[in-house]
C-alpha positions in Angstrom: 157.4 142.7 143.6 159.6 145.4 142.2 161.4 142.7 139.1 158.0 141.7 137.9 158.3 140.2 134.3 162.0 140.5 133.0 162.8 142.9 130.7 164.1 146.3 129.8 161.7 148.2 132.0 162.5 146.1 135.5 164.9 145.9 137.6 166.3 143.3 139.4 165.0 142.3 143.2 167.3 141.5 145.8 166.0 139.0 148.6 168.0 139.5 151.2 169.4 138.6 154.0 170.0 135.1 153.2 169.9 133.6 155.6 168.5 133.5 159.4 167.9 137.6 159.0 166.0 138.7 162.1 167.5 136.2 164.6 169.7 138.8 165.8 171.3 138.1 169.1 171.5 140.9 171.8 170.3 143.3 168.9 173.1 143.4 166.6 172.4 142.6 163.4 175.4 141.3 162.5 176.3 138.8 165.4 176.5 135.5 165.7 173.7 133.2 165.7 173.0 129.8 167.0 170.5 128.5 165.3 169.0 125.0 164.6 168.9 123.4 160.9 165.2 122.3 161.7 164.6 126.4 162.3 166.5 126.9 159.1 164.6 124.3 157.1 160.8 125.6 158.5 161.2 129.0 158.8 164.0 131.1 157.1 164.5 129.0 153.7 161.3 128.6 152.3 160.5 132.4 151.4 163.9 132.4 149.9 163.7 129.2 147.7 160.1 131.1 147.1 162.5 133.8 145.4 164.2 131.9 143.6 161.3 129.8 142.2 160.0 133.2 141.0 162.6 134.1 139.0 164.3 136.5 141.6 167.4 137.6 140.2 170.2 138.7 143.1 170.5 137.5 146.3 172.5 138.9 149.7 173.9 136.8 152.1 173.1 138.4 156.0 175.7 140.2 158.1 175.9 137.6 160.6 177.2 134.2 161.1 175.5 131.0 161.5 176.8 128.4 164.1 180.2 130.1 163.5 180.2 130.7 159.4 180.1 134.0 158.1 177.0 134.1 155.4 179.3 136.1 153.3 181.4 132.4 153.5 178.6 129.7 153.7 179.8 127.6 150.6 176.9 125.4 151.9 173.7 127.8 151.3 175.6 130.0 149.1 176.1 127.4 146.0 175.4 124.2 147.1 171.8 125.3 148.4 171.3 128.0 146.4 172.7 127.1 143.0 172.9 123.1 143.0 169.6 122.3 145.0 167.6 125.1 143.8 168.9 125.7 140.5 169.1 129.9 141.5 171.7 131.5 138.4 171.2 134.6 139.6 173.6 136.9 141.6 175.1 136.8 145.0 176.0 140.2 145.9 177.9 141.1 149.1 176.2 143.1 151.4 177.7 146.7 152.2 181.1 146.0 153.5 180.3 142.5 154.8 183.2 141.3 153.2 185.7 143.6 155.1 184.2 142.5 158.3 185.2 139.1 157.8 188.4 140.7 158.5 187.8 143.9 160.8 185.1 142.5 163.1 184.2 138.4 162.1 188.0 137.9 162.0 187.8 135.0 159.9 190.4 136.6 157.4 193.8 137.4 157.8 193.1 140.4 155.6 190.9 142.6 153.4 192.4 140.3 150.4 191.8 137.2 151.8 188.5 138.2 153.1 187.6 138.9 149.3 189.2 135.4 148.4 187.2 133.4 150.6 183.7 135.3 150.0 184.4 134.3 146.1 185.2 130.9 146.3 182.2 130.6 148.5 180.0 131.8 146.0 179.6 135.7 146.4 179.5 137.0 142.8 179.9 141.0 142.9 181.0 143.1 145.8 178.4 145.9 146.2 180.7 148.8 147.4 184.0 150.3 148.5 187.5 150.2 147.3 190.2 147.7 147.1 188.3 144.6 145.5 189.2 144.8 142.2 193.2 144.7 143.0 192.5 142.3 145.5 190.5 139.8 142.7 193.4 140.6 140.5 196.3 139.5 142.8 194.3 136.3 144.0 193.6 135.0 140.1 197.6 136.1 140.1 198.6 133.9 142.8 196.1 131.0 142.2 193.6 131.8 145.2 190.5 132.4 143.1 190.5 130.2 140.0 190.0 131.9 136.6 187.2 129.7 136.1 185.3 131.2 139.0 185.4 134.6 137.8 184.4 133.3 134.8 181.5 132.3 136.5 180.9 135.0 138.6 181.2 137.7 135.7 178.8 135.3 133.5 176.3 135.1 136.3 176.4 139.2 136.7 176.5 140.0 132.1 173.8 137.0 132.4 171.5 139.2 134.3 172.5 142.2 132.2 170.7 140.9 129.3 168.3 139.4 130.6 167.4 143.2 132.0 168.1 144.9 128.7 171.3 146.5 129.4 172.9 146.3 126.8 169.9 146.4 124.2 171.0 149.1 122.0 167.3 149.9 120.5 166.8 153.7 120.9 163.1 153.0 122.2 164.6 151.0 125.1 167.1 153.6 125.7 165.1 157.1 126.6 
């Protein structure tokens, strides 16, 4: 509702969390969930791929895990159902510190760095917050973790949206 018709007086909408938001188990948001591709396919998908039909610009992957994969980490909904079926070129964007709990608390990560690796290659395009991902993106293009070619992709899909918004529009009526 908030994005309405792109341009240099919207912002962008988030839809969030994608995906299985509000299935929390024992009331922690981010736990684990077991939950059926049938319930997936009927109930939580369809207002996303709504969103994305519409235009919506970002989209945040929930705090939990589903049948034992970190959302920050589902290459399967994150670019192959998102992107591939769908067609969404928006942004992914982390949630706050979801990807340092894949280390701290999901413990699917040896480490912060490797935490940020896998979230990437799985289709997470900006981190929202905190300190340490830009060194740790740096050192994994270094070693070979993260391809080049994804940040590529990952820094087109965020400039994409950029001027698509007006950002970096530099008429003097669109910047007061």
């Amino acid at each position: 509702g908030l994005q309405g018709n792109i341009g240099p007086n919207n912002v962008a909408a988030c839809a969030k969390h994608f995906v299985g938001s509000g299935e929390a188990f024992n009331g922690i948001n981010g736990s684990e969930i077991d939950i059926s591709e049938r319930t997936l396919e009927s109930i939580h998908f369809p207002p996303f791929r709504k969103a994305v039909d519409a235009d919506v610009l970002s989209i945040m992957p929930a705090h939990h895990a589903i049948n034992g994969v970190p959302c920050h980490t589902h290459r399967q909904y994150l670019c192959e159902r998102l992107s591939e079926q769908w067609g969404f070129n928006g942004i992914v964007v982390s949630d706050w510190m979801d990807i340092g709990r894949l280390h701290s608390s999901q413990r699917v990560a040896a480490s912060f760095s490797e935490a940020c690796e896998i979230s990437i290659n799985a289709g997470v395009d900006m981190y929202m917050a905190g300190d340490g991902f830009f060194d740790a993106m740096a050192s994994s293009v270094h070693s070979g973790a993260v391809s080049e070619s994804r940040i590529d992709e990952a820094a087109g899909r965020i400039l994409r949206t950029k001027f698509r918004l007006g950002l970096f529009d530099t008429d003097i009526e669109h910047a007061s």
